[in-house]
N, C-alpha and C positions, 0 to 999 in steps of 0.2 A: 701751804697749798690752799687755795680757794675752799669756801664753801659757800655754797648757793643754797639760797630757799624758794622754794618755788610756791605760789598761791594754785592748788588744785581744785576743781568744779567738778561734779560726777553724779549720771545717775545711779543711784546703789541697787536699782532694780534687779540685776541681775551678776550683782558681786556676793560673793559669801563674804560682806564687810572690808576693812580697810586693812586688816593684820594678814599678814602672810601666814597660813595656818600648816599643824601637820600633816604631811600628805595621806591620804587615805587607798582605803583598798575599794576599789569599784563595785564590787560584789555585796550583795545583802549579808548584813553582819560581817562582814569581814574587816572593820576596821580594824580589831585589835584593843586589847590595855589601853587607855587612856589616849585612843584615837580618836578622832572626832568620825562619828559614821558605826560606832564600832556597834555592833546586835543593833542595827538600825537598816533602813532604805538606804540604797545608795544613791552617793547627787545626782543630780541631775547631769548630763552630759552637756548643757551649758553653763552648769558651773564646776566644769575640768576645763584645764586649759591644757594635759598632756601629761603622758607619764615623768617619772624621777628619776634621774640619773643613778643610778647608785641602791636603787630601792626599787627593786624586783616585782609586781605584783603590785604597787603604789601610784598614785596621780595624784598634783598637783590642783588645791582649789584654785576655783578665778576670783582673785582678791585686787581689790586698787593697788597697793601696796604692791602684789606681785608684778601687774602690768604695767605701772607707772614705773617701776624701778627695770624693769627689762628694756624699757622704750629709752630713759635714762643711760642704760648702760652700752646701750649699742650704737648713741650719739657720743657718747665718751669715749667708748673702747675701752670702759677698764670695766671690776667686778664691784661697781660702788652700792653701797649699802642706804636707802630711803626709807629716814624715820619720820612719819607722822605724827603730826600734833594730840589728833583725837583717834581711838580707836572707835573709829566708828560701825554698829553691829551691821549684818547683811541686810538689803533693803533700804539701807539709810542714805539719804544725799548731803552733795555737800556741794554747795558757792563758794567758802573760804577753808579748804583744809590746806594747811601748810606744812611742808616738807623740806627734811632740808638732807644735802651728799656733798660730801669733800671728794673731789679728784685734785690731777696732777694738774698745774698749770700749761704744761706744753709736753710734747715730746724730749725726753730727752737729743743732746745735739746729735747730730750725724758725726761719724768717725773724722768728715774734713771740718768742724769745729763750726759750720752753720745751721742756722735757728731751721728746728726741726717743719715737717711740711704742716699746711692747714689739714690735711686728713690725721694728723697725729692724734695719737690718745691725748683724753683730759681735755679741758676746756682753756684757754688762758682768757684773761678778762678783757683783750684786747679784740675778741670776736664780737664783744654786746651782750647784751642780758635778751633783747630781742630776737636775736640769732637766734640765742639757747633753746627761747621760749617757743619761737618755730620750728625747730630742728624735733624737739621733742614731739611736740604736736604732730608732726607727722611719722611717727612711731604706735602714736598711740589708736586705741579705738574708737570708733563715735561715740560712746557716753563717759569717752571720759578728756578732760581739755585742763591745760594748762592756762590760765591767766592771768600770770604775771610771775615777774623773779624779780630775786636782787641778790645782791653780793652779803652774805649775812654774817660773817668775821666769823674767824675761827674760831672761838668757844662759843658757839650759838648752839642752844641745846632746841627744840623746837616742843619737845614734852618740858620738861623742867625750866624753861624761862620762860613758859607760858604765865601768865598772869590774868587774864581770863577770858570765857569764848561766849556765843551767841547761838543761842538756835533759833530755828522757830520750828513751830507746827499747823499743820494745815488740813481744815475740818471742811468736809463737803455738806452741808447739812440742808437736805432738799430731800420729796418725795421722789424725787427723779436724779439717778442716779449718776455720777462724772460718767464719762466714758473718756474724749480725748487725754486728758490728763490723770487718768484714773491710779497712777502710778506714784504720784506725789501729793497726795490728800485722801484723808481718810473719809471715807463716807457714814453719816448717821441720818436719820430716816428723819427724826425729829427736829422741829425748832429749835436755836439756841438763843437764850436769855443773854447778850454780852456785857449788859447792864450787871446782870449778876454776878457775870464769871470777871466783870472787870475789878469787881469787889472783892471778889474771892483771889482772882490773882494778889492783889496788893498784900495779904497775907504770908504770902511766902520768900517777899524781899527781907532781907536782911540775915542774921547767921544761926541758924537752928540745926535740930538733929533731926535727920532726914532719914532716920532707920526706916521708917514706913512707907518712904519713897522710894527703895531700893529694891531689888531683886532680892530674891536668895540665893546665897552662894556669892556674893559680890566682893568679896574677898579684899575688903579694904578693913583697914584696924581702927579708923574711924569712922560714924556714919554724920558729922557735923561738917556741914556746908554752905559756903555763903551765898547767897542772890543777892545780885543788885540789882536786877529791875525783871520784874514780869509785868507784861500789859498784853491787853486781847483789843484785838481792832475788826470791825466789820468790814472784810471787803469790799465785797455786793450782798446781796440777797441773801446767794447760798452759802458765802466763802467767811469762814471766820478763823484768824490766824491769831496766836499764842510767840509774843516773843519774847525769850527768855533769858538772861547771862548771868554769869556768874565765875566765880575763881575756878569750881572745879564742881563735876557732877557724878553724882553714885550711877552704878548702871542700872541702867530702864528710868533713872530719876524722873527727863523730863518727861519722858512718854504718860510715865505716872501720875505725875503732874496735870498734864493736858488731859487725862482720862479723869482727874478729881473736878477740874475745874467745867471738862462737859458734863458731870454729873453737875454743876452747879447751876450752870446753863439748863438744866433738862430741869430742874428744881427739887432734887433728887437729895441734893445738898444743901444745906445752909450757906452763904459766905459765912457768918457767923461763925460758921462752926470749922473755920479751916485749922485756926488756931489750936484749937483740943485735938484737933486729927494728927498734927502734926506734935502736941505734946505727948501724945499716946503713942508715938513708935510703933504702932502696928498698923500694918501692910493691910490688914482686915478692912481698916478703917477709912481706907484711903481710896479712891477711884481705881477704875481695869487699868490697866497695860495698855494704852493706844499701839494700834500698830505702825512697824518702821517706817513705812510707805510714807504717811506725814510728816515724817520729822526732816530735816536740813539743817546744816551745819554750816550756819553765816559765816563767820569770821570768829579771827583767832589773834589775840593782842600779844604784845609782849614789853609793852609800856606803861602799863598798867593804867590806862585809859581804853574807854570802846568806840568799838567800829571795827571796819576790815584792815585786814596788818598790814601796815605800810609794806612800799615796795611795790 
């Protein structure tokens, strides 16, 4: 049977992230054991997309994951399953997330032994990868766009052949605050030194332990991870952007990352001293948590060269 992967674009502004999550109970506290919501506020009512079949009392976050695979399914007509590259958290965008779903190639035949109609379930490969790419698109919501697919052979894992991906992040730093785009760059009040932070970036290419660059609770059994390249480029005046890649990243890493290196900028930091922050595995020692709002999620390889993923 086909499998297709698709190149996804989206603004995370108002996704609870790219993972389809447990459905929650609308009500303050009422999630439950190990619900997400649970002795908490309950979301927002623009991040429910409707209650659960099956689940009484429950609704449905609005996750990419969930509406890219619903728009998906109702151009196929089957119940196909869209796994994403990066789980990316709420707030967060993406230029190059890739996803990838097997369906059937055609309908099966009619009882008189001919090739089943164009409205049949499944995709066959004799409609185009452009078809696909339109058909979906017009399923989906304005912040979120499909562009581009391709045929990706049947054992194409899109988490596990990944081989490495690209972010960036994006700093508003002016006495006068975004407003149009206030949505995907993060604003700081103060100057930044890119001189400095371009220094201090260079310290964090190559393969260390990035305990200190991680969240708590990140739930991985190792915290050693490789960078091949971080550079910081001056936009314009106010705009200063962090591009970063690498094989694979801990969560909150790059946020953390860009939050150490505006302290560097701000002179707050030594470059010098990135080196010992990152020998020291503590979180203490390492810049804030930028917020999601900056971050984007360029492209995603899986030939172990960079750029955006063929196709």
């Amino acid at each position: 049977m086909p499998r297709y992967a698709l190149t996804i674009a989206y603004d995370g502004s108002d996704f609870c992230g790219w993972q389809k999550q447990e459905p929650v109970c609308p009500e303050p506290g009422g999630g439950g054991p190990g619900v997400p919501g649970a002795g908490s506020q309950p979301p927002p009512s623009d991040k429910i997309v409707g209650p659960v079949e099956g689940r009484p009392g429950r609704v449905a976050l609005r996750t990419v994951q969930h509406v890219a695979e619903r728009a998906v399914r109702e151009v196929v007509r089957e119940p196909i399953e869209l796994i994403g590259a990066s789980r990316t958290d709420a707030g967060v965008h993406a230029r190059g997330q890739v996803a990838a779903f097997t369906c059937a190639p055609l309908d099966p035949p009619r009882g008189d032994g001919s090739d089943a109609t164009p409205e049949g379930r499944g995709w066959p490969r004799s409609r185009g990868l452009d078809a696909l790419v339109r058909a979906v698109n017009g399923k989906l919501p304005e912040d979120v766009l499909v562009v581009g697919a391709w045929d990706a052979g049947v054992g194409f894992d899109p988490i596990g052949g990944c081989t490495s991906k690209g972010y960036s992040y994006t700093i508003h730093a002016s006495r006068r605050r975004p407003l149009f785009d206030r949505r995907f760059v993060h604003h700081v009040w103060e100057p930044l030194d890119v001189g400095a932070m371009s220094e201090a970036a260079s310290a964090f290419v190559g393969e260390h332990d990035f305990a200190g660059f991680a969240a708590a609770g990140h739930g991985r059994l190792t915290t050693v991870r490789r960078v091949l390249s971080c550079a910081v480029t001056r936009v314009s005046d106010e705009r200063v952007r962090i591009d970063i890649s690498g094989t694979g990243f801990l969560y909150n890493m790059v946020r953390i990352i860009a939050g150490t290196l505006a302290e560097a900028g701000r002179g707050r930091i030594g470059p010098g001293e990135i080196p010992g922050i990152i020998a020291s595995r503590e979180r203490s020692k390492a810049g804030p948590t930028f917020p999601a709002r900056g971050l984007c999620l360029e492209w995603v390889r899986y030939d172990g060269s960079e750029g955006p993923a063929a196709g």
